[in-house]
DOKOL-737836 format. One record per residue (C-alpha): z negated, y negated, x negated; residue number from 1; residue in three letters. Coordinates in Angstrom, 1 decimal, decimal comma. Example, Ala and Ser with C-alpha at 12.3 -4.5 7.8 and 13.67 -1.06 7.14 Angstrom:
<atoms>
        z        y        x   seq   type
     -7,8      4,5    -12,3     1    ALA
     -7,1      1,1    -13,7     2    SER
</atoms>
This chain:
<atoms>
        z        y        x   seq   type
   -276,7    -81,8     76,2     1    UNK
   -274,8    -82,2     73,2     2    UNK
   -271,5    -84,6     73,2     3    UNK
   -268,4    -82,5     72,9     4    UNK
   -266,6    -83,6     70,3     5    UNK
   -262,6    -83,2     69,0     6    UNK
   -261,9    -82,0     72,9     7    UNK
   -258,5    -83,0     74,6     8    UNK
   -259,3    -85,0     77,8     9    UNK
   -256,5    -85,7     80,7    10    UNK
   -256,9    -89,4     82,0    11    UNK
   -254,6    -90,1     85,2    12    UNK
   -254,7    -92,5     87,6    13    UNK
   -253,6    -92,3     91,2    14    UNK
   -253,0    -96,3     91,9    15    UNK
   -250,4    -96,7     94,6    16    UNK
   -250,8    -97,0     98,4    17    UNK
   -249,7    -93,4     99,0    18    UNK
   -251,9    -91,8     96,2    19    UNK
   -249,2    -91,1     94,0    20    UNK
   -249,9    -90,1     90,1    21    UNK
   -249,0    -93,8     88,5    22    UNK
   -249,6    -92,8     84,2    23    UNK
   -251,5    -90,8     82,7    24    UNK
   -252,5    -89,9     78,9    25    UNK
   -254,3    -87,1     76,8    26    UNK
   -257,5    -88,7     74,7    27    UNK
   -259,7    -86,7     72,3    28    UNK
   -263,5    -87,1     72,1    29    UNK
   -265,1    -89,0     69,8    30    UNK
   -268,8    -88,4     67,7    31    UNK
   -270,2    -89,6     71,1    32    UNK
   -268,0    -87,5     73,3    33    UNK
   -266,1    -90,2     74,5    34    UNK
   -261,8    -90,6     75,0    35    UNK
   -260,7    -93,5     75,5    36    UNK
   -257,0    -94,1     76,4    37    UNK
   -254,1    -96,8     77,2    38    UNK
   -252,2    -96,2     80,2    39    UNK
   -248,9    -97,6     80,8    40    UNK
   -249,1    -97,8     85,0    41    UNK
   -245,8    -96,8     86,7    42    UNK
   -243,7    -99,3     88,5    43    UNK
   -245,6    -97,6     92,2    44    UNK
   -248,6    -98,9     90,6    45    UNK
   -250,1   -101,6     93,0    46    UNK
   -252,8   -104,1     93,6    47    UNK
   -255,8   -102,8     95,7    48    UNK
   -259,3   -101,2     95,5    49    UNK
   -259,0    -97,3     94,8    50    UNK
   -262,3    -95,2     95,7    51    UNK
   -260,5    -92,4     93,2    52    UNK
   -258,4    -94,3     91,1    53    UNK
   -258,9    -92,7     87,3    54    UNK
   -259,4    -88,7     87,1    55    UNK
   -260,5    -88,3     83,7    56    UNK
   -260,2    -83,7     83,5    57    UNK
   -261,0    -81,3     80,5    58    UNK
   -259,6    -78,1     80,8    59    UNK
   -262,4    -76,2     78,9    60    UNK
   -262,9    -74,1     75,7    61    UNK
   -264,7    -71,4     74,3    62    UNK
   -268,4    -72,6     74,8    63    UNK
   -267,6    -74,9     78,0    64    UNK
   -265,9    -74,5     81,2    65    UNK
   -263,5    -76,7     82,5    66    UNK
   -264,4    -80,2     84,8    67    UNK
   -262,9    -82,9     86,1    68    UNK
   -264,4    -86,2     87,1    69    UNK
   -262,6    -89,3     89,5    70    UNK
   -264,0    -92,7     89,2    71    UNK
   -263,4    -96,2     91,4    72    UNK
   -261,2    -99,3     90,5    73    UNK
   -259,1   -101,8     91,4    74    UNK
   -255,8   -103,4     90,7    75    UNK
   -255,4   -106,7     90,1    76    UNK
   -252,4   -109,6     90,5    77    UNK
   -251,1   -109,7     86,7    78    UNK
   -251,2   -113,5     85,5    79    UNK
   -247,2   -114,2     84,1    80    UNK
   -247,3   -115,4     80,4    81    UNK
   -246,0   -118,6     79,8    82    UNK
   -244,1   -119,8     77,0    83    UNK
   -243,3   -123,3     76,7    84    UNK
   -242,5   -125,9     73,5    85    UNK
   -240,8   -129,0     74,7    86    UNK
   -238,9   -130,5     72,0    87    UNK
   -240,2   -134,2     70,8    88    UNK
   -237,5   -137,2     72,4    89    UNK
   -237,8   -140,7     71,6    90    UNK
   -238,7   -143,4     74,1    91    UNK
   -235,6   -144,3     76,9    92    UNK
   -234,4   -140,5     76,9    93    UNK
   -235,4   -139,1     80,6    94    UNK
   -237,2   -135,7     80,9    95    UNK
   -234,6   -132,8     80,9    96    UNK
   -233,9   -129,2     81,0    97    UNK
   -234,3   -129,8     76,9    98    UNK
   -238,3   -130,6     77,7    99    UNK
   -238,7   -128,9     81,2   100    UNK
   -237,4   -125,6     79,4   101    UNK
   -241,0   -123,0     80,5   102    UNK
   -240,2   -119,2     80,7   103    UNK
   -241,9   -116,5     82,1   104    UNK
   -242,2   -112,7     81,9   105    UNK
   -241,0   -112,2     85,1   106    UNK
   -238,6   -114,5     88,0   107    UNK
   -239,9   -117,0     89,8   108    UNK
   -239,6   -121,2     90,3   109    UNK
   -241,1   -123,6     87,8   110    UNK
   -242,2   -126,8     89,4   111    UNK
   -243,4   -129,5     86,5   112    UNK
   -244,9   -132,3     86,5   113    UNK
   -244,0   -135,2     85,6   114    UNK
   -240,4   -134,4     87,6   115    UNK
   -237,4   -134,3     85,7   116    UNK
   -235,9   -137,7     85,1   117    UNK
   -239,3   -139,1     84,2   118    UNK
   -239,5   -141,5     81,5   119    UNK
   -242,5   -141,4     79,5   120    UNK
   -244,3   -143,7     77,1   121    UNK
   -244,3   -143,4     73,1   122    UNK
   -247,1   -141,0     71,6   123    UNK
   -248,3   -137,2     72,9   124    UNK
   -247,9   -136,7     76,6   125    UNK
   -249,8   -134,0     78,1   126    UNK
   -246,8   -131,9     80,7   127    UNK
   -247,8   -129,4     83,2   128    UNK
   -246,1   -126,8     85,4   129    UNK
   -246,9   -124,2     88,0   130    UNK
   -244,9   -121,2     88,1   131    UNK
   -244,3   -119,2     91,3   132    UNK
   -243,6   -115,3     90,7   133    UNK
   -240,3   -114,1     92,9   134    UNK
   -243,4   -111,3     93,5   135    UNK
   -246,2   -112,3     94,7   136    UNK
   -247,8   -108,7     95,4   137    UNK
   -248,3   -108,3     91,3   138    UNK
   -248,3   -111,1     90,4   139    UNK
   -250,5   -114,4     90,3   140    UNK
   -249,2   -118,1     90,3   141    UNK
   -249,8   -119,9     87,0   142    UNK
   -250,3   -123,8     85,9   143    UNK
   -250,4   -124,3     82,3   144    UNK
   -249,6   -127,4     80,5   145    UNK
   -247,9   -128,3     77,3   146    UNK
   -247,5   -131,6     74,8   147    UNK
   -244,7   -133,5     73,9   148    UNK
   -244,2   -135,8     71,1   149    UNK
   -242,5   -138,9     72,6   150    UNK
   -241,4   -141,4     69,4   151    UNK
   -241,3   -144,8     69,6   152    UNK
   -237,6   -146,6     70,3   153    UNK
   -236,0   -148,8     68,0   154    UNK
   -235,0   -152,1     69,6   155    UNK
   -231,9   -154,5     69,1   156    UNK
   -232,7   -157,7     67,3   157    UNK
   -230,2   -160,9     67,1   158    UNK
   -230,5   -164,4     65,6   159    UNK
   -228,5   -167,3     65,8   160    UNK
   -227,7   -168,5     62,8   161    UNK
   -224,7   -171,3     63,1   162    UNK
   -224,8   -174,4     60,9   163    UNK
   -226,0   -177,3     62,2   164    UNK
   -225,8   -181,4     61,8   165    UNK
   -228,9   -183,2     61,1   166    UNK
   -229,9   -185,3     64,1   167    UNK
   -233,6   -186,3     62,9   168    UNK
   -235,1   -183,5     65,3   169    UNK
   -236,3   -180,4     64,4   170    UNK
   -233,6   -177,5     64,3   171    UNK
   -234,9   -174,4     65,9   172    UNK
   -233,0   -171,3     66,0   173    UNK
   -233,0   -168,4     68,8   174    UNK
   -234,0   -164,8     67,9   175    UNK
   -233,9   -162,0     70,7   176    UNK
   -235,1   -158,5     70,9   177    UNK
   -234,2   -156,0     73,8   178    UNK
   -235,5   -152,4     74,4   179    UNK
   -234,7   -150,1     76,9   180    UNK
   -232,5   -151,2     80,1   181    UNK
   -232,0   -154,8     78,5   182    UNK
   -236,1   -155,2     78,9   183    UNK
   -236,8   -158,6     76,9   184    UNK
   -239,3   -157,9     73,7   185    UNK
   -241,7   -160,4     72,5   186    UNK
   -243,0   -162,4     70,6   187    UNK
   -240,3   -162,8     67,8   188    UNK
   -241,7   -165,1     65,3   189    UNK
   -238,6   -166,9     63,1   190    UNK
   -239,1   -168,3     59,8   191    UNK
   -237,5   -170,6     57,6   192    UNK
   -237,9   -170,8     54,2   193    UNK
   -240,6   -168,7     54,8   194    UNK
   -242,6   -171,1     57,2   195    UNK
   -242,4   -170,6     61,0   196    UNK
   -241,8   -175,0     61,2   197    UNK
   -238,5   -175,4     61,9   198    UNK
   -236,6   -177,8     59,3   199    UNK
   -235,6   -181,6     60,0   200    UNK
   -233,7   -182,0     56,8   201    UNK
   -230,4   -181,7     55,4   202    UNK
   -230,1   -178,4     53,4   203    UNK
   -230,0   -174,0     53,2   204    UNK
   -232,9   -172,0     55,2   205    UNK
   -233,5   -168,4     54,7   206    UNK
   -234,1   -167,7     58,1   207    UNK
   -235,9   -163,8     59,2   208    UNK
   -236,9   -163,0     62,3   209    UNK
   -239,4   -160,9     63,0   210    UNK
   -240,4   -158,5     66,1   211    UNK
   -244,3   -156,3     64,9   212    UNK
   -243,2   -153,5     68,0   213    UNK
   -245,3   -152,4     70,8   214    UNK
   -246,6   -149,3     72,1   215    UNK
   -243,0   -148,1     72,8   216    UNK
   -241,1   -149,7     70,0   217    UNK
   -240,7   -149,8     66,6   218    UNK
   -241,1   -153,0     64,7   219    UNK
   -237,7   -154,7     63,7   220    UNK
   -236,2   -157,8     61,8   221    UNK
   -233,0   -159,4     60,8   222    UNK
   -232,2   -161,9     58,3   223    UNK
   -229,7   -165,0     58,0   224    UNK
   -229,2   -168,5     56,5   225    UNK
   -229,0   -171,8     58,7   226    UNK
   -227,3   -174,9     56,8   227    UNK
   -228,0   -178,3     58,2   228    UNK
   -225,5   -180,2     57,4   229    UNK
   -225,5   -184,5     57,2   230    UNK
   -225,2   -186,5     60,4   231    UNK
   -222,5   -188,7     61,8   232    UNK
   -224,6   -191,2     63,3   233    UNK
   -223,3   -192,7     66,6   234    UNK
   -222,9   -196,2     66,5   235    UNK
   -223,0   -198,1     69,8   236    UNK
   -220,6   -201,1     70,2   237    UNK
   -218,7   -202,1     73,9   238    UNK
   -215,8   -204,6     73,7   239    UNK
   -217,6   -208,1     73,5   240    UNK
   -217,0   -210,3     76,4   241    UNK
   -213,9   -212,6     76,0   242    UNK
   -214,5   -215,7     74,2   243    UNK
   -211,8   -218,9     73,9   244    UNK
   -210,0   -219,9     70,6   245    UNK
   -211,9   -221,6     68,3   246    UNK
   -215,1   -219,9     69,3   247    UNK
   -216,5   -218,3     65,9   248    UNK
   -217,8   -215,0     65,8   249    UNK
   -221,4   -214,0     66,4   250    UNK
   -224,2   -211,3     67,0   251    UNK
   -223,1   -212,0     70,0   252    UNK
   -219,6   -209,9     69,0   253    UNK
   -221,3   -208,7     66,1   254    UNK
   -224,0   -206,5     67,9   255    UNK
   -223,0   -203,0     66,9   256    UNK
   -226,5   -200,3     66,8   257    UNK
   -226,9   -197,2     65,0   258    UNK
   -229,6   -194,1     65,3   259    UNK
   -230,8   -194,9     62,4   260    UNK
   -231,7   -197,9     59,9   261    UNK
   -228,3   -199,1     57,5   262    UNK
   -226,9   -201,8     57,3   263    UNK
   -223,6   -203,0     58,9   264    UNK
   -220,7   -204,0     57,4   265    UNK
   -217,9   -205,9     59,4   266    UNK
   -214,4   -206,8     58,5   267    UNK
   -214,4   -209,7     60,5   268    UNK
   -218,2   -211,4     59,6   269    UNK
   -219,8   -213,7     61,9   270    UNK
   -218,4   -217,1     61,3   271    UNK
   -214,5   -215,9     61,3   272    UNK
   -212,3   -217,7     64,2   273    UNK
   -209,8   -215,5     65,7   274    UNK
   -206,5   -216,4     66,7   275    UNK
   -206,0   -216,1     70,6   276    UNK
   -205,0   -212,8     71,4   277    UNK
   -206,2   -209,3     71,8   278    UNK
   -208,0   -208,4     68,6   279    UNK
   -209,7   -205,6     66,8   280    UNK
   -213,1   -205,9     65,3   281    UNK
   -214,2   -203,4     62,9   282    UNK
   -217,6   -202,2     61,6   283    UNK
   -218,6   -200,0     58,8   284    UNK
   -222,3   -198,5     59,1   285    UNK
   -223,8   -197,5     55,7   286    UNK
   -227,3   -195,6     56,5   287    UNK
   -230,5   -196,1     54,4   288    UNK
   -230,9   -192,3     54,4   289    UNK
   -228,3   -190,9     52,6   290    UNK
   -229,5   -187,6     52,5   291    UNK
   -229,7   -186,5     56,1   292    UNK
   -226,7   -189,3     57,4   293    UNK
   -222,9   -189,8     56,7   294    UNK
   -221,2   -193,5     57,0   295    UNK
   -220,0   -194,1     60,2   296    UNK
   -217,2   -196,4     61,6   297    UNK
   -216,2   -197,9     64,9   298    UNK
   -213,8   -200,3     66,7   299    UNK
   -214,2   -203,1     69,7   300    UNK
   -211,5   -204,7     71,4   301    UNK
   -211,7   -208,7     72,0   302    UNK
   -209,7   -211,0     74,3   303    UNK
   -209,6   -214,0     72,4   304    UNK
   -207,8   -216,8     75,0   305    UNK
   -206,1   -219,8     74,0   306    UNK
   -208,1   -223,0     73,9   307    UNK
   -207,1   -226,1     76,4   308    UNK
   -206,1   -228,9     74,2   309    UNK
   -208,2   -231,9     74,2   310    UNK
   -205,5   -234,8     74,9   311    UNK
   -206,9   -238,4     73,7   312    UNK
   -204,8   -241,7     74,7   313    UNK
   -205,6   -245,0     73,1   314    UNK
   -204,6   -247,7     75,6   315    UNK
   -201,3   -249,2     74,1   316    UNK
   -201,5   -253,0     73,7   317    UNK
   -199,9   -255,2     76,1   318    UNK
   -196,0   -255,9     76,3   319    UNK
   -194,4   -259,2     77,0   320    UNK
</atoms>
């Protein structure tokens, strides 16, 4: 037969345990005799299988009698939408109700995973969580997963940078980095003067210290200057053992050492003779390198003890 076309059509549906109406609407035929309609299902609506579900009527007109025709369905758990967009946190801060933040169109528990308190590396990190409708006769449990944008930390850096005194050995200086929970960074590369060999030398170092960052951290540096200043150099020189009057002085006495060549200038030279008594010697150390090494003095105590007399007696001639 031909399609009715422009005709009113009744579309109810009967889906609820008792076979209660649960929405209906009023369609008209298309060129094809066809009404098609959106049905908002009452709140009796529920899931099952229904032998006469949809009743789709048409009441009739002038060249058609009325009819009426049922059809099977079934209604189905409805799936919760989800809406989730952690917000971004930089590396260190814990997962929190700022990240683990999912709603749902309807109550229910959210279990996510990772678990709050989770700390998570720098980059895009895939979370997930399952939601668990309060009803579970309409509706369906859901996983669904979301990214968050974890930045990377920026560490603490620190260099010492105290003057120093030339010693003739390299002077190296300490640089630190520390990320999260005091964790120790490396490596952290110093340079001096824009070389990574520490100085020997007397003089000013720009000094930066570098740290090029991980996976988690950002890269970080610091600056500073270092001054090495001229040595004192330590002269070695115990009290001389005590020698008697009369005794002239020596390298024996005389045998004061330094860390570094010079020469040695003292204010009692080798050949003086010191009265008896306790007596100061004194030395003056001049260094051959006057760049790196100050002048440097000391003082020795000697015990200088008086001298036994040598008594000579010529035989006096005889007497009468």
């Amino acid at each position: 037969g031909q399609p009715v076309v422009g005709e009113a059509v009744s579309i109810d549906t009967y889906l609820s345990p008792d076979g209660a109406a649960t929405g209906g609407a009023t369609a008209t035929t298309d060129a094809n005799g066809r009404a098609d309609a959106l049905i908002q299902l009452s709140s009796n609506a529920a899931p099952g299988a229904y032998s006469n579900g949809i009743r789709a009527s048409f009441q009739g007109n002038s060249l058609y009698r009325s009819s009426s025709a049922s059809t099977a369905t079934a209604v189905v758990r409805g799936t919760p939408a989800i809406a989730w967009s952690p917000a971004a946190i930089i590396h260190g801060t814990t997962l929190g109700p700022q990240q683990l933040n999912a709603t749902a169109n309807t109550s229910g528990t959210y279990s996510y995973t990772p678990a709050a308190g989770t700390m998570l590396s720098a980059g895009p990190q895939t979370l997930s969580v399952t939601f668990t409708p309060d009803d579970t006769t309409n509706w369906e449990p859901v996983t669904t997963t979301a990214t968050i944008h974890v930045d990377k930390a920026t560490p603490l850096i620190w260099m010492f940078t105290s003057n120093r005194f030339y010693d003739g050995s390299r002077q190296i200086t300490e640089a630190w980095v520390s990320g999260i929970g005091d964790e120790s960074l490396t490596p952290v590369v110093v340079t001096y003067n824009g070389s990574t060999t520490a100085p020997t030398n007397v003089g000013s170092y720009a000094l930066v210290a570098t740290y090029d960052g991980s996976l988690n951290y950002q890269a970080v540096s610091t600056t500073g200057t270092m001054t090495i200043l001229q040595g004192t150099p330590w002269l070695t020189w115990a009290d001389p053992a005590p020698i008697a009057y009369g005794t002239p002085l020596t390298a024996t006495q005389l045998n004061a050492t330094a860390p570094t060549p010079g020469r040695f200038f003292y204010a009692q030279p080798a050949g003086t003779v010191l009265p008896a008594g306790t007596q100061t010697l004194n030395v003056l150390f001049i260094p051959d390198d006057w760049t790196n090494w100050m002048s440097s003095s000391k003082s020795v105590t000697l015990t200088v003890t008086k001298a036994a007399p040598s008594i000579t007696w010529v035989p006096p001639a005889d007497v009468t």
